[in-house]
C-alpha positions as a Markdown table, in Angstrom:
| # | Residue | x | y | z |
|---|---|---|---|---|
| 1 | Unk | 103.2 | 76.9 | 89.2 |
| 2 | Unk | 101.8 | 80.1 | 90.6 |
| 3 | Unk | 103.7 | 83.3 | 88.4 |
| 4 | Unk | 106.2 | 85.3 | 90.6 |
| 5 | Unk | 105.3 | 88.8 | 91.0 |
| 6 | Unk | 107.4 | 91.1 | 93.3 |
| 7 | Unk | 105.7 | 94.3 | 92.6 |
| 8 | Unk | 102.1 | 96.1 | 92.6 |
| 9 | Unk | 100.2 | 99.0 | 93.4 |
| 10 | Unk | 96.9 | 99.0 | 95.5 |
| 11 | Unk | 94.5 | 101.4 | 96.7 |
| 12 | Unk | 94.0 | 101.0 | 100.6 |
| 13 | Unk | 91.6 | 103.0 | 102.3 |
| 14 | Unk | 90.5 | 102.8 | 106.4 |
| 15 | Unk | 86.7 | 103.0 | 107.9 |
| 16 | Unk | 85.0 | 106.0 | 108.2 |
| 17 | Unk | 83.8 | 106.9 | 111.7 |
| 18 | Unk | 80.0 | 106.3 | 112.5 |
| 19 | Unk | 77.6 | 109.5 | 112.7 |
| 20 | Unk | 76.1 | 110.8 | 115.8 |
| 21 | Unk | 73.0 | 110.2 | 116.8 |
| 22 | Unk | 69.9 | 113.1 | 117.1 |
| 23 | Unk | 67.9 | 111.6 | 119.6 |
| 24 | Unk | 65.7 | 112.9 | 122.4 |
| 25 | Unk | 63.9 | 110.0 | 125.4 |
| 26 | Unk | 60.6 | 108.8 | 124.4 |
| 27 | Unk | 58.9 | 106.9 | 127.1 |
| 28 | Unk | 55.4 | 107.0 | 128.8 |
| 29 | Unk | 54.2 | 109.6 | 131.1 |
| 30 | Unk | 57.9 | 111.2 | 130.3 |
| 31 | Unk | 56.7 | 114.4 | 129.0 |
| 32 | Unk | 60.1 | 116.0 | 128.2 |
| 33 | Unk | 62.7 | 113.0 | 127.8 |
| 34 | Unk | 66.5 | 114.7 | 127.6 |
| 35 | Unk | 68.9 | 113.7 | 125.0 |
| 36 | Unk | 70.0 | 110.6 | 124.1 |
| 37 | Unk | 71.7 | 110.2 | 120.9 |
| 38 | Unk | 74.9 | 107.4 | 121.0 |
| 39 | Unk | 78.1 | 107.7 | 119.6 |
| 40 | Unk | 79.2 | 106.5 | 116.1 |
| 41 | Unk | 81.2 | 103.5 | 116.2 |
| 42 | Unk | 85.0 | 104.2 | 115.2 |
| 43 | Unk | 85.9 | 102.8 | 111.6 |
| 44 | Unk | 88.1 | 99.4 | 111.1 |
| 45 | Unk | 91.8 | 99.5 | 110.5 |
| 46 | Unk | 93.9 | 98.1 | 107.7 |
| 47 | Unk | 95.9 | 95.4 | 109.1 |
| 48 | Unk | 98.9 | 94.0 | 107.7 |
| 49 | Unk | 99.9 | 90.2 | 108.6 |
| 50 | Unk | 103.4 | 88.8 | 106.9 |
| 51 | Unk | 102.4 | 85.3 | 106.0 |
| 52 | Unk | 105.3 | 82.9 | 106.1 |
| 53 | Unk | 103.3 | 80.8 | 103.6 |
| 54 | Unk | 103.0 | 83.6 | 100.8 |
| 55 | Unk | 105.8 | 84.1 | 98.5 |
| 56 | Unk | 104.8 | 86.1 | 95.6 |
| 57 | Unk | 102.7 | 89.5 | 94.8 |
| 58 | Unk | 100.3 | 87.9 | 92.3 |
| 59 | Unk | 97.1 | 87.8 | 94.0 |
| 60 | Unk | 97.4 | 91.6 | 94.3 |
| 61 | Unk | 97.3 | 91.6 | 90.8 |
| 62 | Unk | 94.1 | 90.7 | 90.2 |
| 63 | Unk | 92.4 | 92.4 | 93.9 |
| 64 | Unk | 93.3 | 96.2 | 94.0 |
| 65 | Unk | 91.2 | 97.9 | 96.0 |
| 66 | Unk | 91.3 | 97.4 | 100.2 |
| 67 | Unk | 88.7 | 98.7 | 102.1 |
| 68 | Unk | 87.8 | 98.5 | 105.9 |
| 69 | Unk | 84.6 | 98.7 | 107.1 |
| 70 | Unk | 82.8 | 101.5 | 107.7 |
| 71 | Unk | 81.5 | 102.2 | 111.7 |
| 72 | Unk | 77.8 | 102.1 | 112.7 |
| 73 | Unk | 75.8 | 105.2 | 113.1 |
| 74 | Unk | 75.3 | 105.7 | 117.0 |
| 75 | Unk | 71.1 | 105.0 | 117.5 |
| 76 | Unk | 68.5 | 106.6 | 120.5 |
| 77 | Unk | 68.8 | 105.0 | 124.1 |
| 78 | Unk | 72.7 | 106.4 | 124.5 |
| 79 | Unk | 73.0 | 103.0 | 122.3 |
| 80 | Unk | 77.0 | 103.3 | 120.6 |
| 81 | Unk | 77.1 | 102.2 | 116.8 |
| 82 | Unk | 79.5 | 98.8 | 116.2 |
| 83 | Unk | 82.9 | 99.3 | 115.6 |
| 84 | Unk | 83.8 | 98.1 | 111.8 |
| 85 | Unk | 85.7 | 95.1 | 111.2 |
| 86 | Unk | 89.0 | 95.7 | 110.6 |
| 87 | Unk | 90.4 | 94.1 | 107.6 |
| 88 | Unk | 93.4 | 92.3 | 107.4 |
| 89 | Unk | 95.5 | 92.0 | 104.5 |
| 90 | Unk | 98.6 | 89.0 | 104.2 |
| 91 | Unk | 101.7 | 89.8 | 102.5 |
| 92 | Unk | 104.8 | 87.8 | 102.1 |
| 93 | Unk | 107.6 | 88.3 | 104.2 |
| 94 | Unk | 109.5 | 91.0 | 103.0 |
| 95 | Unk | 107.2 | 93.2 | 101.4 |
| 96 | Unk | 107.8 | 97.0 | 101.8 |
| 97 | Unk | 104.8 | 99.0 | 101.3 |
| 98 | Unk | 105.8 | 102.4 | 99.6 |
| 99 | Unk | 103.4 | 105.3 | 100.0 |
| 100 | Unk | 102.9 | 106.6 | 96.4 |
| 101 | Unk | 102.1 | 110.3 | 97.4 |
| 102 | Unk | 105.4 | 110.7 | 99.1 |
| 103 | Unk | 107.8 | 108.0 | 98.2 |
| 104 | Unk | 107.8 | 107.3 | 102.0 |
| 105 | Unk | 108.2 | 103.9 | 104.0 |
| 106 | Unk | 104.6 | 102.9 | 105.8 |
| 107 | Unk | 105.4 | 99.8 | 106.2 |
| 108 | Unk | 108.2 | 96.4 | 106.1 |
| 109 | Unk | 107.2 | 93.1 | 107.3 |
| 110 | Unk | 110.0 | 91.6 | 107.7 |
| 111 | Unk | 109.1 | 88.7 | 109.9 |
| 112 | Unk | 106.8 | 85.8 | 109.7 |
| 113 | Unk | 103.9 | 86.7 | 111.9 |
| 114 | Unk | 104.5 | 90.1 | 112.1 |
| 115 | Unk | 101.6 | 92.6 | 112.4 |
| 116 | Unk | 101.2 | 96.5 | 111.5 |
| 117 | Unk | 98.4 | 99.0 | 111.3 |
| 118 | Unk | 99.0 | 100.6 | 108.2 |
| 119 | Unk | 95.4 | 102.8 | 108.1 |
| 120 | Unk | 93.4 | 103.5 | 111.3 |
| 121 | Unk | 89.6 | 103.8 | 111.1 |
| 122 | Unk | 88.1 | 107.4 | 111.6 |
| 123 | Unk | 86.4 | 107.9 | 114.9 |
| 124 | Unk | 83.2 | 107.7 | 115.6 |
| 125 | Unk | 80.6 | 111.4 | 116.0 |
| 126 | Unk | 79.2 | 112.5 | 119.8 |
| 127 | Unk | 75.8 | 111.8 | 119.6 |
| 128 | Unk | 73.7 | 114.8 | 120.7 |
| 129 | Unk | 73.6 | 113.8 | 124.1 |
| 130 | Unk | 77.0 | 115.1 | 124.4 |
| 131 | Unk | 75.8 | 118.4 | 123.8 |
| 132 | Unk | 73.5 | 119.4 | 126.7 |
| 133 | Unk | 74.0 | 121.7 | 128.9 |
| 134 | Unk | 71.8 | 123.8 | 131.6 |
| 135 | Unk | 71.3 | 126.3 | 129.2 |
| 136 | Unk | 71.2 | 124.2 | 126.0 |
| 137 | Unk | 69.0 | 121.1 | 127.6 |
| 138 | Unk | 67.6 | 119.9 | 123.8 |
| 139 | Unk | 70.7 | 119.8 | 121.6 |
| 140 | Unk | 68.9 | 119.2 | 118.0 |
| 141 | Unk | 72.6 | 118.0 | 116.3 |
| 142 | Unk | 75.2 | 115.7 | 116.5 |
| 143 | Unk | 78.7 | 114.9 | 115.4 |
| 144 | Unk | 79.4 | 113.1 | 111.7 |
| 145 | Unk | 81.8 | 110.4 | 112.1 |
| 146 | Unk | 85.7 | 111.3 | 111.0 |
| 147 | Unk | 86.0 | 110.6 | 107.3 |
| 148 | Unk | 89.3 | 109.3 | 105.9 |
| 149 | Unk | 91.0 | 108.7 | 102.8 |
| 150 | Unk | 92.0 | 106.2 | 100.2 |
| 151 | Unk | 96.3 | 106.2 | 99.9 |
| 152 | Unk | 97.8 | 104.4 | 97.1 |
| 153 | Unk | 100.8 | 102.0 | 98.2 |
| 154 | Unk | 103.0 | 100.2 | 95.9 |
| 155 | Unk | 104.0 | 97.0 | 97.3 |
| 156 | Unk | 107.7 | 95.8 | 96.4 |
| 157 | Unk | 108.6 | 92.3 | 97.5 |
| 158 | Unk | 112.4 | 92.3 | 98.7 |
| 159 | Unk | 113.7 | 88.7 | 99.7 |
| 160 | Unk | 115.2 | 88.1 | 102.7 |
| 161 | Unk | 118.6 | 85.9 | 102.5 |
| 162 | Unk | 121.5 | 85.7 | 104.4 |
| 163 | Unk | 123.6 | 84.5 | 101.3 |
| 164 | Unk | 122.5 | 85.6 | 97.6 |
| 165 | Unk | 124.0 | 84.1 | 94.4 |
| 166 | Unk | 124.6 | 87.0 | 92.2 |
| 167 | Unk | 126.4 | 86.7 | 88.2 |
| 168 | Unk | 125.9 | 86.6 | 84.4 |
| 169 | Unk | 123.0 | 84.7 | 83.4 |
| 170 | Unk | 124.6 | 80.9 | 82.4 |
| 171 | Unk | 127.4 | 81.0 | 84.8 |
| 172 | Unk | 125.6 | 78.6 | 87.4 |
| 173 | Unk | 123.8 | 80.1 | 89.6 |
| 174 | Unk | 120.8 | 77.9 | 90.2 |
| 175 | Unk | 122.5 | 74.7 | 89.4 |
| 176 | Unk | 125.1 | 75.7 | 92.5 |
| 177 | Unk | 121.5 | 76.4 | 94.6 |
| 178 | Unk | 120.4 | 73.1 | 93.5 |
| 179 | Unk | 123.8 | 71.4 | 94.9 |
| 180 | Unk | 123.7 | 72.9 | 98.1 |
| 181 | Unk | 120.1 | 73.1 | 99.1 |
| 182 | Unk | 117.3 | 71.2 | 98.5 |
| 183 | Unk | 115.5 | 73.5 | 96.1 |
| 184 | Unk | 114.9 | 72.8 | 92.3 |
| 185 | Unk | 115.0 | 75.5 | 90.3 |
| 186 | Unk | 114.6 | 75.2 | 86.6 |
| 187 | Unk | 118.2 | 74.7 | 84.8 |
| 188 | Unk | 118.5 | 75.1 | 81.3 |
| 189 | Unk | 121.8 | 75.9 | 78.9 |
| 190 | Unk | 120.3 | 79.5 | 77.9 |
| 191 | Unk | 120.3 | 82.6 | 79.2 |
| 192 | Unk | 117.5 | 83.9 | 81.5 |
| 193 | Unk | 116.5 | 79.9 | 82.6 |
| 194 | Unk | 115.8 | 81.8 | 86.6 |
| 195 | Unk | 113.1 | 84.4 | 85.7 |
| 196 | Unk | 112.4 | 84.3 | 89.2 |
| 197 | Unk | 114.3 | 84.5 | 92.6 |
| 198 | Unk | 114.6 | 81.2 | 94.2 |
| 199 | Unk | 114.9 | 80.4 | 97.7 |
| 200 | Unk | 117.4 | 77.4 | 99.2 |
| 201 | Unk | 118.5 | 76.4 | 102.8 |
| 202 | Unk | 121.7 | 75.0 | 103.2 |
| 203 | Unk | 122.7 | 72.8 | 106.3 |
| 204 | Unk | 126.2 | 72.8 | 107.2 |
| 205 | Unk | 128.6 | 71.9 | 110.3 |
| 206 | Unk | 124.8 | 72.2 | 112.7 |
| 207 | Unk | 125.0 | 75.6 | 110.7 |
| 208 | Unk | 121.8 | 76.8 | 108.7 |
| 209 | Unk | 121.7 | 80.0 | 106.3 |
| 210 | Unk | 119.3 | 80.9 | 104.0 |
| 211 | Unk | 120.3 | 80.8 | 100.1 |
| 212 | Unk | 119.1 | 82.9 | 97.1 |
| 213 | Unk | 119.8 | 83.0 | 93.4 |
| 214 | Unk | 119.2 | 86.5 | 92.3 |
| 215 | Unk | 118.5 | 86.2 | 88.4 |
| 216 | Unk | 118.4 | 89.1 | 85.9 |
| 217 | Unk | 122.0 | 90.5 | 85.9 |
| 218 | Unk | 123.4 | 91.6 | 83.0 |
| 219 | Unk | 125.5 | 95.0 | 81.6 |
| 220 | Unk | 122.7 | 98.1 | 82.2 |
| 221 | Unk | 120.6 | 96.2 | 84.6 |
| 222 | Unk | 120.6 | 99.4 | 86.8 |
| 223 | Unk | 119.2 | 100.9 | 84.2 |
| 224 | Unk | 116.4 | 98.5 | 83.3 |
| 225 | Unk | 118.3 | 96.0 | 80.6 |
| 226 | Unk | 117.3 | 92.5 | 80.5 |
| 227 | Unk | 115.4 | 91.9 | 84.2 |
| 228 | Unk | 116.9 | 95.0 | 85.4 |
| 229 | Unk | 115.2 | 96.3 | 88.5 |
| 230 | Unk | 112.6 | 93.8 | 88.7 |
| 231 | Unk | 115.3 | 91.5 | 90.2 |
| 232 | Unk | 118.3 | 94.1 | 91.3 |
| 233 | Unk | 115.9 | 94.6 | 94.6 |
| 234 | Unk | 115.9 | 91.2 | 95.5 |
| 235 | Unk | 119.7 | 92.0 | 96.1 |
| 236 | Unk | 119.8 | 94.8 | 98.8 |
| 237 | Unk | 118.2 | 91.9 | 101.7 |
| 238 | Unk | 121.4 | 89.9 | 101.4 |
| 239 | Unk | 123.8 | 90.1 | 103.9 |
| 240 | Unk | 126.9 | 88.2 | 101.8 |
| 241 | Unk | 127.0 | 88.1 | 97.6 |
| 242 | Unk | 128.4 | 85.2 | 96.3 |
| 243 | Unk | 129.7 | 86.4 | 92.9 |
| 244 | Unk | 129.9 | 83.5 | 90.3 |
| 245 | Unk | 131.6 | 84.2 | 87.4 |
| 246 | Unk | 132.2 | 81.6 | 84.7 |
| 247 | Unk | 135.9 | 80.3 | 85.3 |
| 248 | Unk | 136.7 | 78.4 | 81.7 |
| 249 | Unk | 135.1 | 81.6 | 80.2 |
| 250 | Unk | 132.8 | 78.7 | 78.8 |
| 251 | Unk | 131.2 | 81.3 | 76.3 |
| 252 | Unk | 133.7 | 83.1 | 75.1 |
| 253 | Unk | 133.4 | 85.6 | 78.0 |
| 254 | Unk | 136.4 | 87.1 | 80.4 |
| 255 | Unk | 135.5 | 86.3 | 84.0 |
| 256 | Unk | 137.2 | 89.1 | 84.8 |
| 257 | Unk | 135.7 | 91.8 | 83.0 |
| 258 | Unk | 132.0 | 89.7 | 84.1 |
| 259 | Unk | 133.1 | 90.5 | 87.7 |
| 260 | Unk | 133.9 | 94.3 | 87.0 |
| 261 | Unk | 130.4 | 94.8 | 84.8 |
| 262 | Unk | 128.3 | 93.4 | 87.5 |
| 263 | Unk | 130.2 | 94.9 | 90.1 |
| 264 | Unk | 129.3 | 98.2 | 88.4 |
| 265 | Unk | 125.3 | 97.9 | 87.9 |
| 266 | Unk | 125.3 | 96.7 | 91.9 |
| 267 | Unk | 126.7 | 100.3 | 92.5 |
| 268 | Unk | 124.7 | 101.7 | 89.9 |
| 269 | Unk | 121.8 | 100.8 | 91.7 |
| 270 | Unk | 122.6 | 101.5 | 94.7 |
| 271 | Unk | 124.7 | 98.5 | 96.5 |
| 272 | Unk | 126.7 | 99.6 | 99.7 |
| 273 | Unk | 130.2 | 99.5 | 99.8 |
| 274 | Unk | 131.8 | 97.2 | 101.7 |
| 275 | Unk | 129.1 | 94.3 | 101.7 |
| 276 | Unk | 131.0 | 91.4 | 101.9 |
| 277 | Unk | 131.5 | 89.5 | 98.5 |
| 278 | Unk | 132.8 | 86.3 | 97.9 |
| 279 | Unk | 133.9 | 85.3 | 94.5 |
| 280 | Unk | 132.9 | 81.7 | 93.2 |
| 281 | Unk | 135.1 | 80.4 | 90.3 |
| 282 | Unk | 132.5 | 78.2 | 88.8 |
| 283 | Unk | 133.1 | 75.3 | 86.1 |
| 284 | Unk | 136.9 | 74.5 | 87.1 |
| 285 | Unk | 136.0 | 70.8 | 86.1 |
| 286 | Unk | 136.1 | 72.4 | 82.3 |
| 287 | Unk | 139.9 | 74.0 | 83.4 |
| 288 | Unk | 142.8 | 71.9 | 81.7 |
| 289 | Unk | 145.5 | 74.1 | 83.1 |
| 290 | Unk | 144.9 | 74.5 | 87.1 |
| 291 | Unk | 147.5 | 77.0 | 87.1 |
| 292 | Unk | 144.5 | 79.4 | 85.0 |
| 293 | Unk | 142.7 | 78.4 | 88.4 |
| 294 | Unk | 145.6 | 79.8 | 90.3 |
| 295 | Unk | 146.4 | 83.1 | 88.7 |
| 296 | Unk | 142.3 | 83.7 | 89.1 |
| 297 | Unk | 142.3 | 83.6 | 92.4 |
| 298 | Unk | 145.4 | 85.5 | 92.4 |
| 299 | Unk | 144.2 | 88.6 | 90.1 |
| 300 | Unk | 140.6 | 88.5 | 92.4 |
| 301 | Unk | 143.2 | 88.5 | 95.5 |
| 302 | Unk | 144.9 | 91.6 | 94.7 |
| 303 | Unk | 141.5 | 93.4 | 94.0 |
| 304 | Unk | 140.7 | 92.3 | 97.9 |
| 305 | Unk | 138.4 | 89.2 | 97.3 |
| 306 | Unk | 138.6 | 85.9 | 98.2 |
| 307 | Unk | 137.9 | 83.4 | 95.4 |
| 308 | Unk | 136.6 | 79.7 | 95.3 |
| 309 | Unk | 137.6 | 77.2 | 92.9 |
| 310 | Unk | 134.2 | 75.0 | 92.6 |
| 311 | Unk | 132.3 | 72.6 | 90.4 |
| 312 | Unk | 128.3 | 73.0 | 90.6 |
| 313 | Unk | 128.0 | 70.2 | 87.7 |
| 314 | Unk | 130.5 | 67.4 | 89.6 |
| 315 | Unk | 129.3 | 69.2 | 93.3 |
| 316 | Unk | 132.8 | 69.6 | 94.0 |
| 317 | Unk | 134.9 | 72.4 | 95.9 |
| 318 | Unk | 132.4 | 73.8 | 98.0 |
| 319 | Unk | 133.9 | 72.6 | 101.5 |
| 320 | Unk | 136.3 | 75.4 | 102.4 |
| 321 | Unk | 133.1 | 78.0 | 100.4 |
| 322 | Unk | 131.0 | 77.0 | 102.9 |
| 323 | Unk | 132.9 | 76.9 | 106.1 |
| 324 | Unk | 134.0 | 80.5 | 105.4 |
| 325 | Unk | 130.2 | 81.4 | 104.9 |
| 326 | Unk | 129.3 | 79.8 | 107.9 |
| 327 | Unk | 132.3 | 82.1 | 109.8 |
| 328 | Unk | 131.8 | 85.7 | 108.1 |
| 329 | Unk | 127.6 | 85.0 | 108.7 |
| 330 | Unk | 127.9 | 85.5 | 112.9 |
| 331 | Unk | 129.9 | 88.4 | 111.9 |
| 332 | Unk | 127.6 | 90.6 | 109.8 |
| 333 | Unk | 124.7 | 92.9 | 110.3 |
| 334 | Unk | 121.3 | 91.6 | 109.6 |
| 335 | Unk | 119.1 | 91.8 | 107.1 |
| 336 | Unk | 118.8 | 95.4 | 106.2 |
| 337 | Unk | 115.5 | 97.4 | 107.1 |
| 338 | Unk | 113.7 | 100.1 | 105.7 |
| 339 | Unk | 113.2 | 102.7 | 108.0 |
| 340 | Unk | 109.2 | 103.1 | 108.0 |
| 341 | Unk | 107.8 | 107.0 | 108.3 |
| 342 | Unk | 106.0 | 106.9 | 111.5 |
| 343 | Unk | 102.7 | 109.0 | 111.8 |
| 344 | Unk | 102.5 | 110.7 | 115.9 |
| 345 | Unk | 99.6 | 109.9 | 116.7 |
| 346 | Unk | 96.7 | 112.2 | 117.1 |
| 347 | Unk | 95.8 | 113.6 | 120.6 |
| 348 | Unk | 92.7 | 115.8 | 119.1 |
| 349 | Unk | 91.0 | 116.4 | 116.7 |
| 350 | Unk | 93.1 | 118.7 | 114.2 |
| 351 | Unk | 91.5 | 122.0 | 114.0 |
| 352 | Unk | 94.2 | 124.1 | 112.0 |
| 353 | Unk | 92.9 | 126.4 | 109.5 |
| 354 | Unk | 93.8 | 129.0 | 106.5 |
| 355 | Unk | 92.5 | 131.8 | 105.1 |
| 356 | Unk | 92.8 | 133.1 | 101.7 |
| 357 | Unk | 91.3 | 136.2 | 100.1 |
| 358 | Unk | 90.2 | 136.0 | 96.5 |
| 359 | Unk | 88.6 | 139.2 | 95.8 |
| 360 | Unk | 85.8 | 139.9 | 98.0 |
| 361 | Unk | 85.2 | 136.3 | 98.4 |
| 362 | Unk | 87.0 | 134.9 | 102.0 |
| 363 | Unk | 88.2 | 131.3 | 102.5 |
| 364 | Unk | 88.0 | 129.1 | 105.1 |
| 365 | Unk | 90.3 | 125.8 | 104.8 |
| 366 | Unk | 91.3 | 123.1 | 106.9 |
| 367 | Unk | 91.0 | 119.2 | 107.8 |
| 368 | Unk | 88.2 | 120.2 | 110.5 |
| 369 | Unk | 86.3 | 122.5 | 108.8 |
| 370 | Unk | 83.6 | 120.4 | 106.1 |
| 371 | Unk | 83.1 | 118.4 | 109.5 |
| 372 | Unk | 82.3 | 121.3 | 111.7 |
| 373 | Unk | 79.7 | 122.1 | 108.5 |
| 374 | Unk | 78.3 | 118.7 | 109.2 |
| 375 | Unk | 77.6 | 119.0 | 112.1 |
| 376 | Unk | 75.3 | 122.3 | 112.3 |
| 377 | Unk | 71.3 | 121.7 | 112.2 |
| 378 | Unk | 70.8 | 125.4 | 110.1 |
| 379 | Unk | 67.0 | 125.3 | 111.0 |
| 380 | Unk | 68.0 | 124.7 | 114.8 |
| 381 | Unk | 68.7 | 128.4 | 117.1 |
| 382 | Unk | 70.7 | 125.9 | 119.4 |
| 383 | Unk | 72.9 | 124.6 | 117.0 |
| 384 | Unk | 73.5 | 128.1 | 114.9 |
| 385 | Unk | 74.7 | 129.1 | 118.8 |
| 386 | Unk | 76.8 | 126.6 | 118.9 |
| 387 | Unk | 78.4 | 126.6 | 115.4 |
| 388 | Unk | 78.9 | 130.8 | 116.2 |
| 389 | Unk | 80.5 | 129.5 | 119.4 |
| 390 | Unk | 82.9 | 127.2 | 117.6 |
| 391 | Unk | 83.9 | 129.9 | 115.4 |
| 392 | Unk | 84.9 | 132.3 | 117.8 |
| 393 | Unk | 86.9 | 129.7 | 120.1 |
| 394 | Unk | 88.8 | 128.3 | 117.5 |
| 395 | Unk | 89.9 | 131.9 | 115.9 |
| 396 | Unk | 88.2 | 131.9 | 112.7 |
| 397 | Unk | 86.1 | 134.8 | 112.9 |
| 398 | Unk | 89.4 | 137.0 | 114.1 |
| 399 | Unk | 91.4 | 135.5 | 111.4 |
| 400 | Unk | 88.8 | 136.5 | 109.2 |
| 401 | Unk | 88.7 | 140.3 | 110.5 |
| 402 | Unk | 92.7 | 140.0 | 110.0 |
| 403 | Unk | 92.4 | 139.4 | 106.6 |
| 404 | Unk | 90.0 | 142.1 | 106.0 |
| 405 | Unk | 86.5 | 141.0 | 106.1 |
| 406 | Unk | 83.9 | 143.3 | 107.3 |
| 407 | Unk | 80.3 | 143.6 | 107.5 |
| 408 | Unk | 78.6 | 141.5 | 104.7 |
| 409 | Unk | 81.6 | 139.9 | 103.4 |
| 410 | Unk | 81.2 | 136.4 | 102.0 |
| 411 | Unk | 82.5 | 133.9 | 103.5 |
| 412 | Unk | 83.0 | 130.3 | 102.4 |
| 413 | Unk | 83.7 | 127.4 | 104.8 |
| 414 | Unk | 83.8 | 123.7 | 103.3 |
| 415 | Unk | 80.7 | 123.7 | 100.5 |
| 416 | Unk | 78.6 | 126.5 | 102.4 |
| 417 | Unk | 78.5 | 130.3 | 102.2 |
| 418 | Unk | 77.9 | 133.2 | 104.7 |
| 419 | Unk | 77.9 | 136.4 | 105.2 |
| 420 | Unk | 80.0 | 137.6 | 108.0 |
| 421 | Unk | 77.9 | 139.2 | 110.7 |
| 422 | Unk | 80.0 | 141.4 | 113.3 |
């Protein structure tokens, strides 16, 4: 069996956008042939697809790095370059993707089939034949192709359950999944037996609801003791908790005090109040004196919680557990979603700038401006016009003045310097 892993961090980075193309008409007896350079093609997008068929992290374990493909340089002829491929990347369902440099949602795929562009491709450069006009009939340069960047994400899978079994390790939790559904976890008379959430559906009165065992909770598992976190997210899906607790206190433990400790690490971490609980009084079948049963459910009672006398190992009890399941369920919310960050999305290209003054040296900044660089043919009197052009239109040269620069001043925009001409 596959090992579970419910959270990784990957590198994920979109296509860059195909260059421009320089290119003037060749042809026979055509003496002067006008431009025509094509466009870059725009890069591929990461795509993510929740696989209903995927149920753990691991192969992200050993495959890091996500990359889209790149888009074609545009060629002569006014011929475009190919889009690049986008590339798709499956996730179970449930995985939230966590943007590392912000701690922000980009994406939660919380149903099977469900697609999301999490990284779109750069767009592709003008080729030169974008540039002609009457006065400017043999443009010698071309747009590059939008660059972008790699993002880290950390990928935390959160499983999605209308019911989730939640206790002390040993009270029996998976051997009450194994009664009801037709899962089989691992059961074993030692602590930490489930190192892994495991996933039951149980059919009742035409009714089906989807059951987990959430392993790993003990006293400080907010703050990392035993499975701590790795298993505390699997909880915050579930629209009902069914608390067990160990009714004939089997290992020398108070169910009582079980109940208040685990109730404290789920608000430790971070559990809503008022999510319906349920308490399960498991192992009555060890219980000489019912009347222990009764004051049990009595002392849960006046703390506000209904409580269950059961039996996972004789599979006996559960009747009136379920059918008040199967009654709060059509009541609840659903499975809770993480609100993702959406991006607006861009209308232009972004041409924002700063300036900054060190010394006598002046600095041009801004997510436009290396590109603008690249796209300036230096040995060209054409594209110098242009490039001059640009700098007035956009406001850089008066920002510049503002700031102080005058005659001879140097001037630094993306890797290249100049002296500022008035």
């Amino acid at each position: 069996m596959a090992s579970f892993v419910d959270r990784v961090t990957i590198i994920a980075k979109a296509g860059n956008g195909g260059n421009g193309c320089v290119s003037f008409h060749r042809e026979k007896f055509v003496q002067n042939g006008g431009p025509d350079g094509g466009d870059g093609g725009n890069g591929g997008n990461v795509v993510l697809f929740a696989d209903p068929n995927m149920h753990t992290l691991l192969d992200f374990r050993f495959h890091t790095k996500y990359l889209a493909e790149n888009g074609v340089d545009g060629s002569a002829n006014r011929c475009h370059g190919k889009r690049g491929e986008d590339l798709l990347i499956k996730v179970p369902v449930g995985t939230v993707f966590m943007r590392e440099s912000d701690e922000t949602v980009a994406a939660d795929m919380t149903e099977a089939g469900q697609t999301k562009i999490l990284l779109r491709g750069g767009m592709g450069g003008h080729g030169n034949q974008h540039f002609a006009t009457p006065t400017r009939q043999a443009p010698n340069f071309a747009k590059p192709g939008l660059k972008t960047e790699a993002h880290t994400f950390r990928l935390e899978l959160k499983t999605i359950a209308d019911v989730g079994l939640v206790g002390f390790p040993n009270v029996g939790k998976s051997t009450i999944l194994a009664a009801l559904t037709a899962a089989k976890p691992k059961i074993a008379n030692y602590h930490f037996t489930t190192l892994t959430p495991n996933l039951g559906i149980v059919k009742w009165r035409d009714t089906d609801f989807a059951l987990a065992d959430i392993p790993g909770l003990v006293e400080g598992a907010s703050e990392g003791v035993g499975l701590g976190h790795d298993f505390l997210r699997h909880v915050e899906r579930t629209r009902l908790l069914l608390h067990v607790v160990d009714a004939a206190g089997s290992e020398a433990r108070d169910p009582m005090e079980d109940f208040r400790i685990i109730q404290n690490e789920l608000e430790k971490y971070g559990e809503p109040m008022g999510r319906p609980q349920l308490l399960v009084l498991n192992k009555c079948d060890l219980i000489a004196d019912k009347v222990q049963i009764d004051d049990l459910q009595k002392a849960f009672s006046d703390l506000g919680y209904e409580a269950f006398p059961v039996s996972a190992a004789t599979r006996q009890g559960f009747d009136k557990l379920l059918d008040r399941v199967i009654q709060l369920l059509p009541e609840l919310p659903p499975p809770r979603i993480f609100q993702e960050f959406e991006e607006e999305e861009p209308t232009g290209p972004d041409n924002s700038f700063t300036v900054t003054r060190e010394n006598d040296l002046f600095i041009v900044d801004g997510p436009a401006i290396q590109r603008l660089i690249d796209s300036v043919n230096f040995d060209d009197d054409d594209s110098m016009a242009w490039f001059h052009h640009q700098l007035r239109d956009r406001g850089i040269i008066d920002a510049l003045r503002e700031k102080g620069a005058t005659e001879g001043s140097t001037i630094q925009l993306g890797d290249m310097e100049f002296d500022f001409v008035e």
